[in-house]
C-alpha positions as a printed Julia matrix, in Angstrom:
384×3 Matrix{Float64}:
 -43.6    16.88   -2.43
 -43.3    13.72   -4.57
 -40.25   11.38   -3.22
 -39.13    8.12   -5.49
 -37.2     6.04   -3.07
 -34.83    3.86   -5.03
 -33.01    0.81   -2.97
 -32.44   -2.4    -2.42
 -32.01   -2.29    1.3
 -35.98   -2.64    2.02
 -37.95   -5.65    3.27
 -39.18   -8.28    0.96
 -41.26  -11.28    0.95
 -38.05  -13.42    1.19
 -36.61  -11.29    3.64
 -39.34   -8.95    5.57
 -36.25   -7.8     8.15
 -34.46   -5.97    5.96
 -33.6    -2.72    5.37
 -35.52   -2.27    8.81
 -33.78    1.47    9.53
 -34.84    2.68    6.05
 -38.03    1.07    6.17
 -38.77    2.5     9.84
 -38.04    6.11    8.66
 -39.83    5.79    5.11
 -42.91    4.76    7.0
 -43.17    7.72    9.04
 -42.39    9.99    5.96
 -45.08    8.47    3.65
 -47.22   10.86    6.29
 -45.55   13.19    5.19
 -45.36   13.16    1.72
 -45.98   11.94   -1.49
 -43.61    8.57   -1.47
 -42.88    5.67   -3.21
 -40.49    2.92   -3.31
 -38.91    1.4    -6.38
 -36.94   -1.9    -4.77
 -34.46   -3.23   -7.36
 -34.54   -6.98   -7.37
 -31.48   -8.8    -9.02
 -32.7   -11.83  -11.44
 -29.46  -14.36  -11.76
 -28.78  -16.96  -14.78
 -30.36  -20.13  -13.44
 -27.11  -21.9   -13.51
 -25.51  -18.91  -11.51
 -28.46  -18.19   -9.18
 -26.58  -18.84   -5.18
 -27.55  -21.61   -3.58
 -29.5   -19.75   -1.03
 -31.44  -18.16   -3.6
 -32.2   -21.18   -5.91
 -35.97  -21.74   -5.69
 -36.88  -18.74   -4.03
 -38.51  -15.51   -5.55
 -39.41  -12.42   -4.3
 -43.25  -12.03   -4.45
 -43.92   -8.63   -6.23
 -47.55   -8.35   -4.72
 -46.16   -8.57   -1.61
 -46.3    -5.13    0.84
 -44.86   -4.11    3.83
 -47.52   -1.76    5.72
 -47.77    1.87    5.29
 -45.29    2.12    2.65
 -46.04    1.73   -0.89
 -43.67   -0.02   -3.09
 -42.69   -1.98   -6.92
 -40.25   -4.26   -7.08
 -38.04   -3.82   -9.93
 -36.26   -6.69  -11.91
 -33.12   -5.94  -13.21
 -30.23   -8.82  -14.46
 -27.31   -9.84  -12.64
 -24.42  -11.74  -13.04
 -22.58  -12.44   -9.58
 -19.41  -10.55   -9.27
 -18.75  -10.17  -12.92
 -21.83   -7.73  -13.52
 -20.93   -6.05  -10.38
 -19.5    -2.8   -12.33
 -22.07   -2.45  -14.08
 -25.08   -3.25  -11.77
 -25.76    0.31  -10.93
 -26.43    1.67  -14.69
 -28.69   -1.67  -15.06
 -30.4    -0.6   -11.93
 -31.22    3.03  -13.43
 -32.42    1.45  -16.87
 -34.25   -0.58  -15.45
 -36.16    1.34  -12.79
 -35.97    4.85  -14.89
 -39.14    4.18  -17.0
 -41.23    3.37  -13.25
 -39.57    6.32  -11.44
 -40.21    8.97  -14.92
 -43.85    7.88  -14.44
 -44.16    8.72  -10.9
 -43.19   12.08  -12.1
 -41.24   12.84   -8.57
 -39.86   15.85   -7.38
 -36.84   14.28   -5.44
 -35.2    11.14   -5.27
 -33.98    9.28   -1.93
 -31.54    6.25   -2.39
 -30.53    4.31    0.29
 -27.02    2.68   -0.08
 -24.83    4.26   -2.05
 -23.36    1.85   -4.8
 -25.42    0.41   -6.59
 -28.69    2.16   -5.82
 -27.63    5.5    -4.96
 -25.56    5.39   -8.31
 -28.18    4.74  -10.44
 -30.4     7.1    -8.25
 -27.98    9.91   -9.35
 -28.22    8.55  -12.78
 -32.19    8.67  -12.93
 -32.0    12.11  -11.21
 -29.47   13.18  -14.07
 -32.01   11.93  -16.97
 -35.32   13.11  -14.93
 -33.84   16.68  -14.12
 -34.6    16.26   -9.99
 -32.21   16.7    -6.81
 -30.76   13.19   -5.47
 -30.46   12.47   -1.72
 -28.34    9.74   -0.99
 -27.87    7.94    2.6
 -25.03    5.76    3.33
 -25.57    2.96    5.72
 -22.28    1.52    6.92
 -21.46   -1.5     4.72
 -21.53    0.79    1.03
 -18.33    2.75    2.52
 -16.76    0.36    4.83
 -16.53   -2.41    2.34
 -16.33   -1.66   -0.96
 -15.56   -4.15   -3.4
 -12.66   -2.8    -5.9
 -11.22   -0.46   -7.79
 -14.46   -0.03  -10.89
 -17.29    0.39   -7.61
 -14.52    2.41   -5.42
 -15.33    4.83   -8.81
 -18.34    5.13   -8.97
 -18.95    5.27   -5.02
 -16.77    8.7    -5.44
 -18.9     9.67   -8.76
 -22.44    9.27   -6.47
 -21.07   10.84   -3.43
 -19.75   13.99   -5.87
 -23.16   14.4    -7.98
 -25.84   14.01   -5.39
 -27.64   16.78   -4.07
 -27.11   15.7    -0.27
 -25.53   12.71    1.22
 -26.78   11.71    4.65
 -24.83    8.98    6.77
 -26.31    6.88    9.65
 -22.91    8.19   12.05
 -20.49   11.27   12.09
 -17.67    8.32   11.64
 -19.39    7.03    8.46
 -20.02   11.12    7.2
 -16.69   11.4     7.42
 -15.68    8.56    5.21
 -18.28    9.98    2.85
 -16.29   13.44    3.1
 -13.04   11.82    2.58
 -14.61    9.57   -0.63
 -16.11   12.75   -2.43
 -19.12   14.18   -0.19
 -18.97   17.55   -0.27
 -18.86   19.01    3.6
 -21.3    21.58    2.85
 -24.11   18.85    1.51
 -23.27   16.33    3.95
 -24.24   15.08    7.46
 -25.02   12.39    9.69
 -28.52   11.54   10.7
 -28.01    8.83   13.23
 -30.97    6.09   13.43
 -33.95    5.89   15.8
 -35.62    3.38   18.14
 -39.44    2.53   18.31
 -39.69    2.63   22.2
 -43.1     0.58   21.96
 -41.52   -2.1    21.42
 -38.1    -1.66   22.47
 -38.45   -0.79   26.47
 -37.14   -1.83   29.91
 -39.09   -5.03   30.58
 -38.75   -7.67   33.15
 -36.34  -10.47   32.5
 -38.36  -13.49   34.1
 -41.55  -12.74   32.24
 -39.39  -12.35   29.09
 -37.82  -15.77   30.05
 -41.07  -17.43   30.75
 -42.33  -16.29   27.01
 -39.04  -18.17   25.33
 -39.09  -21.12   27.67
 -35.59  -20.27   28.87
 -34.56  -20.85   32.38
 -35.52  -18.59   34.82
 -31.46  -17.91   36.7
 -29.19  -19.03   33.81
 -26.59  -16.0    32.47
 -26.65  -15.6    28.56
 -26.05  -13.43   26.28
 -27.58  -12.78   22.69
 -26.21  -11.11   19.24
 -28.82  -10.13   16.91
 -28.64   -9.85   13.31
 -26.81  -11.8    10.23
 -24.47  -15.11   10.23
 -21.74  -13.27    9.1
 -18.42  -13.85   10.0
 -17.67   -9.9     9.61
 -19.81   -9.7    12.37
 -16.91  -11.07   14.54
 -18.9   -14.21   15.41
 -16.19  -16.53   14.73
 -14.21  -14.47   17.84
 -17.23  -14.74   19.94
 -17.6   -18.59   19.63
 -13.87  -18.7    20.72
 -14.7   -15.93   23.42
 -17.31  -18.4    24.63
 -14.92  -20.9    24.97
 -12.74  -19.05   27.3
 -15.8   -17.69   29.32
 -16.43  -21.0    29.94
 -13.37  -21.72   32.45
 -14.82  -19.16   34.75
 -18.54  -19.22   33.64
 -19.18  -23.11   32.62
 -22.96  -21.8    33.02
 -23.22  -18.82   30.78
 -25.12  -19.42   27.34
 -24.89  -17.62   24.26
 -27.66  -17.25   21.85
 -26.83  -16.56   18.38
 -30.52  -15.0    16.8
 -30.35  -14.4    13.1
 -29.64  -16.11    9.73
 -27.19  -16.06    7.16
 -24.11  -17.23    4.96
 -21.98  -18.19    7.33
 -24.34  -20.06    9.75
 -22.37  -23.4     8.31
 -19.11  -21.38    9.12
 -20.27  -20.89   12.71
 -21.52  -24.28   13.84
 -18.08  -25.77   12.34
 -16.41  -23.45   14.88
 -18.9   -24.33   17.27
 -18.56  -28.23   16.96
 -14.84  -27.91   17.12
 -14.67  -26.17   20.19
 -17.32  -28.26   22.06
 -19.51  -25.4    22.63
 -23.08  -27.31   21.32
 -24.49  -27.37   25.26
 -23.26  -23.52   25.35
 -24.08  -21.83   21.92
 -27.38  -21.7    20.38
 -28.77  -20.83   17.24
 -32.07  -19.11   16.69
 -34.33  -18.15   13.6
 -34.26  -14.79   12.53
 -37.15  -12.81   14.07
 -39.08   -9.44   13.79
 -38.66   -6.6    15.91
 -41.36   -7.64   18.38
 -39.39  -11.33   19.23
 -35.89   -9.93   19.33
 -37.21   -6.74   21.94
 -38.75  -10.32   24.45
 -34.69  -12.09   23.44
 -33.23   -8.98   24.29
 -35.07   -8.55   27.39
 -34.59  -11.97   28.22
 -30.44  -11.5    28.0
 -28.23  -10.47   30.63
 -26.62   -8.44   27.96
 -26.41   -7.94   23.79
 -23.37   -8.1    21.87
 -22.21   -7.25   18.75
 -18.47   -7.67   18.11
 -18.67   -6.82   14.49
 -15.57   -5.93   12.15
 -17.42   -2.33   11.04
 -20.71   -0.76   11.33
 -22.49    2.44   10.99
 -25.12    3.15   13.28
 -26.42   -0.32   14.6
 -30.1    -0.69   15.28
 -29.43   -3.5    17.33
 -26.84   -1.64   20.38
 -29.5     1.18   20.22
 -32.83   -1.56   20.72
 -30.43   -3.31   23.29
 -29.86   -0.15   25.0
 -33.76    1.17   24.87
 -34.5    -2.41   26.06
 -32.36   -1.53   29.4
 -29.78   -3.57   28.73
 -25.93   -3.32   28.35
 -23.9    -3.79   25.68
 -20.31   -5.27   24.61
 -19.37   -4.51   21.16
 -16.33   -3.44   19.04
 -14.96   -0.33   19.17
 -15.83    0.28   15.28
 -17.8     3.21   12.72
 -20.52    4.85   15.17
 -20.71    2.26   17.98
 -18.99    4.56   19.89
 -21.14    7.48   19.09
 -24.19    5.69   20.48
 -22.79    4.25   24.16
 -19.43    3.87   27.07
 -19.18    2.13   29.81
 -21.71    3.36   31.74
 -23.7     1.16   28.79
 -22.01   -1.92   28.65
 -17.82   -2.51   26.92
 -16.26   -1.5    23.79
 -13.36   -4.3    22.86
 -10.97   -4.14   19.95
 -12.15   -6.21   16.95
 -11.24   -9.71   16.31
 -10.04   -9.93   19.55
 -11.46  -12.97   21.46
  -9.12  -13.07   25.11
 -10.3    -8.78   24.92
 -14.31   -9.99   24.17
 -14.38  -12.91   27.14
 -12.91  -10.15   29.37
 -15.41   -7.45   28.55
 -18.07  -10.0    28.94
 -16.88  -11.74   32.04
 -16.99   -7.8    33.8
 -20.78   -6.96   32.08
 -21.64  -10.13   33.7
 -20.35   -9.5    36.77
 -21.85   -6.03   37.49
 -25.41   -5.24   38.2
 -26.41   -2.16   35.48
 -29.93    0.26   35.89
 -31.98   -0.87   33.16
 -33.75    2.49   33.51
 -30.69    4.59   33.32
 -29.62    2.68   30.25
 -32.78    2.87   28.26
 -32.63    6.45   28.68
 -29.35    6.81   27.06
 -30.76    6.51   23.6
 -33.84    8.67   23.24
 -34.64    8.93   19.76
 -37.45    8.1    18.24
 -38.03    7.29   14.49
 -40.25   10.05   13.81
 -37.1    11.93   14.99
 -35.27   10.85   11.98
 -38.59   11.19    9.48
 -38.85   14.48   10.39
 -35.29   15.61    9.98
 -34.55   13.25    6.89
 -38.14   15.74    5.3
 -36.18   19.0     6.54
 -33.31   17.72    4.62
 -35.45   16.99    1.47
 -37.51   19.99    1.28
 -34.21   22.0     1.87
 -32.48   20.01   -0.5
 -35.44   21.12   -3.56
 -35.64   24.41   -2.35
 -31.39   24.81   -3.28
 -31.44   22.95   -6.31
């Protein structure tokens, strides 16, 4: 079986974290099958290109292991173009993905990739499978994309969601029920294990007795970092010791160290460089526990690494956290609720949790998902 892969949400030279659940399943299913990735790659005006982007190009020779992959070009206007991005994306990448001559596409997020996957799939005469990731149904951007999320989630062949919260969104946005369902992400458990928190410490330089905490993943303030800066300042009448370590970059680090500054918090918050897997599994380690007090999510990688790492968790009670851990894993808090986060993390804090028993609350492995995400595509051809 020949698989195109079209998507954005796949690491790049610029940015070799992303798209890590994707890229952790597709590298187990290029064993599996014929696969390649065709990774759209948005070119801006000069005089429009973001500020974070000015400069800075994604190297096209560039390859993550064990998957191989071409980075398509395609123009884009910010927010005006965004309408149309997903029919640029399938002219764009059509004459690349016709000449792989596949038998099936797989599109990872659904507007605008998995749009112009069902596009391509249309003009190529193959079945789509689309998988929604958390973000492409939780925040869509108006009324035009709201469209032509529904027109995706209607024409593909099978839509797969990272939670049963998130397929049910799909459902409710046009998925049929009968070619839908949730395949909820995996954990590489070599690298992501209980592990002793003083060696851990040792390897970052961190004191050996000191309480923190650490969130993993993008400066974004829909990641409810704003309330956890404020959280921090309330911890800090009953824990004036307790640190917080902030690992990851993004828009809004700016945002964050404003809120951070105002609140006196520079001896108690942190920020750190985004890392690869193999860092953040020796941070998380290191933590007394990992939060994530995010607006919305679908299945985050980082409560299920936290949780194979043995440690608990306090996050929002959003998309699939739920589905993944309770409180014999850590807190779920209401979002954008700072007085409700300090409390959850004041308790965590205060209890002594079985690293063992925690890790073992998550036992799914990546080639878990690869396996089941094939079943799904070879099922998928044999019904079209």
């Amino acid at each position: 079986m020949k698989v195109a892969v079209v998507t954005d949400y796949f690491p790049t030279s610029l940015n070799p974290w992303a798209g890590h659940s994707a890229y952790q399943t597709l590298r187990l299913l290029a064993k599996q099958c014929d696969l390649h990735v065709f990774c759209s790659d948005p070119q801006y005006p000069f005089f429009l290109t973001p500020a974070a982007r000015r400069g800075k190009h994604i190297d096209h020779t560039w390859r993550p292991p064990d998957v191989p992959v071409t980075y398509v070009t395609y123009p884009l206007i910010p927010v005006v173009s965004r309408p149309l991005n997903g029919l640029a994306i399938a002219h764009y990448l059509t004459p690349d993905v016709r000449a792989f001559q596949p038998d099936l596409i797989l599109s990872y997020v659904i507007y605008p990739d998995g749009y112009a996957a069902v596009r391509i799939g249309r003009t190529l005469n193959v079945p789509v499978v689309l998988t929604a990731i958390g973000s492409d149904l939780n925040r869509i951007p108006g009324r035009l994309v709201a469209r032509h999320v529904g027109t995706a989630l209607r024409k593909a062949n099978f839509v797969l969601t990272v939670s049963h919260d998130l397929c049910n969104t799909a459902r409710r946005l046009g998925a049929s029920p009968a070619r839908s369902k949730a395949e909820l992400n995996g954990c590489d458990t070599a690298v992501f294990y209980p592990r002793g928190r003083a060696e851990a410490r040792a390897s970052l330089g961190l004191p050996p007795h000191q309480d923190f905490l650490v969130y993993v993943g993008r400066l974004d303030v829909r990641k409810g970092l704003v309330e956890l800066v404020e959280a921090m300042s309330q911890l800090r009448a009953t824990r004036p010791d307790t640190h917080c370590y902030l690992v990851g970059d993004g828009p809004d680090k700016p945002i964050l160290e404003q809120a951070v500054a105002r609140l006196n918090l520079s001896e108690t918050v942190t920020f750190i460089p985004a890392c690869l897997s193999p860092r953040i599994a020796v941070w998380m380690a290191a933590s007394n526990l990992v939060t994530l007090p995010s607006y919305n999510e679908g299945c985050p990688n980082v409560v299920i690494e936290a949780m194979a790492s043995g440690r608990p968790v306090v996050a929002t009670r959003v998309g699939g956290i739920p589905e993944l851990m309770d409180d014999e894993a850590g807190r779920l808090v209401p979002p954008k609720n700072p007085k409700a986060l300090a409390e959850a993390l004041d308790v965590v804090l205060s209890k002594t949790w079985n690293a063992e028993a925690i890790s073992r609350r998550h036992g799914r492995s990546w080639q878990e998902v690869a396996t089941n995400v094939y079943q799904t595509l070879e099922q998928t051809l044999a019904n079209r």
